[in-house]
N, C-alpha and C positions, 0 to 999 in steps of 0.2 A: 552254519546256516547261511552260508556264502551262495548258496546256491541260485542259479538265476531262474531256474522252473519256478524255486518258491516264492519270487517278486512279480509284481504286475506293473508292466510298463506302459503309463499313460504317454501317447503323442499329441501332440497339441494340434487342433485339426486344421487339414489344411483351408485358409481362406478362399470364402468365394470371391469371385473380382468379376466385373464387369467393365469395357470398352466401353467408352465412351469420347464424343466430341463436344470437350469445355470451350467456350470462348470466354477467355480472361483479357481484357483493355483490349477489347478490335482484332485479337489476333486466336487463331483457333489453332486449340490442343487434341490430337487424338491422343488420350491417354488412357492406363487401366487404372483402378482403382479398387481394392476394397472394400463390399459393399458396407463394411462399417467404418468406414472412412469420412472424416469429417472434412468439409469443402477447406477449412483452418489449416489442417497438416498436407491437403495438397495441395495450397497453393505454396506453402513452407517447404515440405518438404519435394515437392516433384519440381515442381513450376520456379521454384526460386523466390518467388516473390515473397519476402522478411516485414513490406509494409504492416498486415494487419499483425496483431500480437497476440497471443496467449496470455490472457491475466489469469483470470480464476476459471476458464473453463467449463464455468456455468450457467453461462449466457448472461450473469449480472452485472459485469463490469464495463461492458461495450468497444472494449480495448481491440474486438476482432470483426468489427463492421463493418460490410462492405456492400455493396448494391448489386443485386442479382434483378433485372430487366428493370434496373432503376429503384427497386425497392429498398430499403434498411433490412437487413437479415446481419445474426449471429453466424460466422464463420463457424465458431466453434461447436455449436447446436445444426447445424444441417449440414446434413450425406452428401459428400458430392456427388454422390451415384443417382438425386433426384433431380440433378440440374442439368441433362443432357439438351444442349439445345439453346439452352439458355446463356445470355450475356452477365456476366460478373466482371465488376469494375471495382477495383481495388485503388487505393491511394495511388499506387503509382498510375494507376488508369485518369485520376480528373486532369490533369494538365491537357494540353491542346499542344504537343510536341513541345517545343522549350519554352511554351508561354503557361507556366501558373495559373490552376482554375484562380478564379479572383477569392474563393474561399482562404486558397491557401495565402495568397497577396496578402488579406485579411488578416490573417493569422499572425502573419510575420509582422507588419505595420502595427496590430495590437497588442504583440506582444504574448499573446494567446498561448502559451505553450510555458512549463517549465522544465521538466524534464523530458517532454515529449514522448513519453510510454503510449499516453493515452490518445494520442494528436491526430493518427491516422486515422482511427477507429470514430474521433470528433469529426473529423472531416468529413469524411464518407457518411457518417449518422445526418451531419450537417447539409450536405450534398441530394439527399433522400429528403429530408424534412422540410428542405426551402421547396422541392416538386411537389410538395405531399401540398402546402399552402398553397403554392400555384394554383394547383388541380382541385383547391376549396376545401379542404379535406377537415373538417373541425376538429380541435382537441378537448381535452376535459376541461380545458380553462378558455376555449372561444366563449366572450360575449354570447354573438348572435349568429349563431350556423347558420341563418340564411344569407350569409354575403359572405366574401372571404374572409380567412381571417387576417387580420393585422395582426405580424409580428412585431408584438411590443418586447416589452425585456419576458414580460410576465408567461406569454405565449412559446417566446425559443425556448425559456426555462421549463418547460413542461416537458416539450415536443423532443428536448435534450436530456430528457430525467435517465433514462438508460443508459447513458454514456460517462462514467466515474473516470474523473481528475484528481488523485490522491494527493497532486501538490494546491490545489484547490485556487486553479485558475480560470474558474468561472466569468468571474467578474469579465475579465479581458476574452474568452471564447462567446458569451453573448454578447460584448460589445462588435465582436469582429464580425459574427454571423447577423449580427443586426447593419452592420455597415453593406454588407452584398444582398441583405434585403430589403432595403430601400433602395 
């Protein structure tokens, strides 16, 4: 019963891909993509960029944060086939050529980091969440949504709840992010 008539050969279908033009940190990619392709594997895998991480993949660990027109978005939860157009700014994107966003300053002055898995993905989340205050934007834990909010300790720790540090160095990432918010 070797015979090949009597097997059915599943092929694996081929992907659809779509062309598109990414702009990642100021510099624009024509690249193709996979329309199931997540913005995570092509910045990793096409693009080179290793900053954001892959933790769990399920959008709960925050380890693959990055800013798409300044927003916080999961890498690993959005297509990059719906970002054409759009700017994505990656950890290696906050620096100002060889001068350090003051985020990162921050970081390294407090210490903020221990094994640095999660560091990028703080940054970036942290980099979205000080605009997000700028722009008045209240959390569950603002006082009084009618004036901005004050980042206190209590305010970053909220604004920061989607971003897991498994060596639990909290304490020292909202001291640092409260140091470039004031």
């Amino acid at each position: 019963m070797n015979d090949e008539s009597d097997t059915t050969r599943w092929d694996a279908p081929t992907p659809v891909t779509a062309d598109l033009r990414l702009s990642v940190n100021r510099t624009e990619h024509p690249i193709t993509v996979d329309t199931r392709e997540t913005l995570l594997d092509t910045l990793r895998e096409q693009l080179d960029l290793i900053g954001a991480k892959k933790g769990c993949d399920h959008g709960q660990c925050g380890a693959c944060t990055v800013l798409v027109d300044g927003r916080r978005v999961k890498s690993c939860l959005t297509l990059t086939v719906t970002l054409d157009g759009q700017e994505v700014t990656t950890v290696e994107g906050l620096a100002d050529g060889e001068t350090p966003h003051p985020l990162q300053t921050a970081f390294v002055e407090y210490d903020a980091f221990q094994c640095g898995y999660c560091t990028p993905g703080q940054l970036c989340s942290a980099a979205g969440m000080l605009a997000e205050a700028a722009a008045g934007w209240p959390s569950v834990v603002t006082e009084d949504v009618s004036t901005s909010p004050r980042l206190d300790e209590k305010e970053i720790r909220e604004r920061m709840s989607g971003n897991l540090c498994r060596c639990g160095a909290y304490v020292n990432i909202v001291a640092a992010i409260g140091e470039v918010a004031s």
